[in-house]
C-alpha positions in Angstrom: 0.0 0.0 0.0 0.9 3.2 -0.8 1.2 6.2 1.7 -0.1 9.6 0.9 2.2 12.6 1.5 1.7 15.8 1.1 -0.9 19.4 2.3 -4.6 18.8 3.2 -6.9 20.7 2.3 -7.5 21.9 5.8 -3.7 22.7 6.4 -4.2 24.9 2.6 -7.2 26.6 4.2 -5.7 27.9 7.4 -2.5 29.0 5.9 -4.8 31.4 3.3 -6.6 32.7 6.0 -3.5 33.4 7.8 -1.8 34.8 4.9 -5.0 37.0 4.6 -5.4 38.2 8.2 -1.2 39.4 7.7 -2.0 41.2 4.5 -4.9 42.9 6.1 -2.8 43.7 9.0 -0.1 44.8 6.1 -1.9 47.2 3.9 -3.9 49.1 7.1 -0.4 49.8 8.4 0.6 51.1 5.3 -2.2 53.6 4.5 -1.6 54.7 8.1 2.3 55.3 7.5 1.3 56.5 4.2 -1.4 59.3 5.7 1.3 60.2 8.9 3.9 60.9 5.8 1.5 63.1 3.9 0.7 65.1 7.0 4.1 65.4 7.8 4.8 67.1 4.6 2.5 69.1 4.7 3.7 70.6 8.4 6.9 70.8 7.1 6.0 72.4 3.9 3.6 74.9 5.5 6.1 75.9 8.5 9.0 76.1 6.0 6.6 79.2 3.9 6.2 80.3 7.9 9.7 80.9 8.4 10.3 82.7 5.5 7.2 84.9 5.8 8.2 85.7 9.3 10.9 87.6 7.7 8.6 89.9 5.9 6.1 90.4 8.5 9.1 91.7 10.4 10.2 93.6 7.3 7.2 96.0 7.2 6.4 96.3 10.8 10.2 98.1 10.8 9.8 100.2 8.2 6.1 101.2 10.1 8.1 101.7 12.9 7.2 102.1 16.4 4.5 104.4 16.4 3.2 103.5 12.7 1.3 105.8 10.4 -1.6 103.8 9.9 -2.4 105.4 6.5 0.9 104.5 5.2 0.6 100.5 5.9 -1.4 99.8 2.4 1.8 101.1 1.1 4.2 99.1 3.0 2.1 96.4 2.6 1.9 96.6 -1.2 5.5 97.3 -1.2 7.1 94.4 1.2 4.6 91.9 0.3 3.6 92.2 -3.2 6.6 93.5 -4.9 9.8 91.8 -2.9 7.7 88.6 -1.4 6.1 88.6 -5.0 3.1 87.4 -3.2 -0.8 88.2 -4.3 -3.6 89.5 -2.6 -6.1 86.2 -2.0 -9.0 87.6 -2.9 -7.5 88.0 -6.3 -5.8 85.1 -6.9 -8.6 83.3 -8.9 -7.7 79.9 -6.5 -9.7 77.9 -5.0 -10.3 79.3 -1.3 -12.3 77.2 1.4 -14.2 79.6 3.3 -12.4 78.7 6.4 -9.4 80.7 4.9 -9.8 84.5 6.2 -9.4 86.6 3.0 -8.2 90.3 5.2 -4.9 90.8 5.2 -4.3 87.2 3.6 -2.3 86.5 0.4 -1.8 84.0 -2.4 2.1 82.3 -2.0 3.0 82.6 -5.5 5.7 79.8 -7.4 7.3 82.9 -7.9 7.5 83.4 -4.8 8.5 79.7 -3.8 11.1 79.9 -5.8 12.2 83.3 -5.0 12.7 81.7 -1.1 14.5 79.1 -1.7 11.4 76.9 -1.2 11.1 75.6 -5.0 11.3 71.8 -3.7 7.6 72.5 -2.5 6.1 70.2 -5.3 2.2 71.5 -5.0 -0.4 69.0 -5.9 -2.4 70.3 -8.9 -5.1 72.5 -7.7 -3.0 73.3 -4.2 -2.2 76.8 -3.1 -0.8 78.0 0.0 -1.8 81.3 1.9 -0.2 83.9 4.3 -1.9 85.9 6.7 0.0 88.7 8.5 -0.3 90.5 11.3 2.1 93.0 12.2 0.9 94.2 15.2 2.0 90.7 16.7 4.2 89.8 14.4 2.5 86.7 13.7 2.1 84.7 10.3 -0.8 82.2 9.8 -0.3 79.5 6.8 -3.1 78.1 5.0 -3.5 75.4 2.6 -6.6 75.1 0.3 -6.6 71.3 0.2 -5.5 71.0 3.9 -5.9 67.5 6.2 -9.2 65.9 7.0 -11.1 69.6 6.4 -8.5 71.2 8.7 -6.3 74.1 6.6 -4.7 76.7 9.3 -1.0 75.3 10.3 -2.2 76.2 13.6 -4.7 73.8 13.5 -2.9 71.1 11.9 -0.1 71.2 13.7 -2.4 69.8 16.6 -3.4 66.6 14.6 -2.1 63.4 16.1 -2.1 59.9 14.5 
């Protein structure tokens, strides 16, 4: 008599399902590395335009000085932000703006104006746009993304976001 050898169906069975419950396990790790990457970036990307707006913010609020003349800060403005950040007023930017993006005293980051920082390894998705909102008074600089992380676009915000 001859003697069988070899898998049973019962051994083939368990090792798919095990081989299934590790791929499962496998691929929802991955879209959670996958999603922590993407908001990485996009904290890094948004505090690098910080940093580099900072400077600006800082440039007009000395030439306003310390008691500034309030009628001369369009000016300033129009002069440190437009012309040497080459940045653009939001509202006429012709992006696309969530409404969650405050529109006063915010303006469009330009790829001119990536570029012109330094920052030209920001690779924007197509449709994205980034935002700056100054204040001088504090000297303060809020970034804004239009696409932004799970409906959340403020750096502020997203900065809070843990996985």
């Amino acid at each position: 008599m001859r003697e069988n050898k070899g898998v049973t169906l019962v051994a083939l069975v368990i090792t798919v399902i095990v081989l299934g419950i590790i791929a499962s396990i496998s691929i929802y790790s991955g879209k959670e590395m996958i999603k922590s990457a993407n908001l990485e970036a996009l904290k890094t990307n948004m505090l690098m335009i910080q940093a580099k707006a900072r400077e600006y913010v800082e440039e007009v609020s000395f030439k306003m000085g310390p008691t500034p003349d309030e009628g001369r800060r369009p000016e300033v403005r129009e002069e440190v932000y437009e012309t040497t950040a080459k940045l653009q007023k939001a509202s006429e930017s012709g992006e696309n703006i969530p409404s969650q993006i405050p529109k006063n005293n915010c303006y469009y980051v330009t790829p001119e104006a990536l570029e012109s920082w330094g920052l030209n390894k920001i690779e924007l998705e197509e449709g994205e746009a980034y935002f700056v909102k100054f204040d001088e008074t504090n000297l303060t600089v809020e970034v804004y993304n239009n696409i932004g992380f799970n409906n959340v676009y403020s750096l502020t915000e997203i900065d809070k976001i843990e996985l």
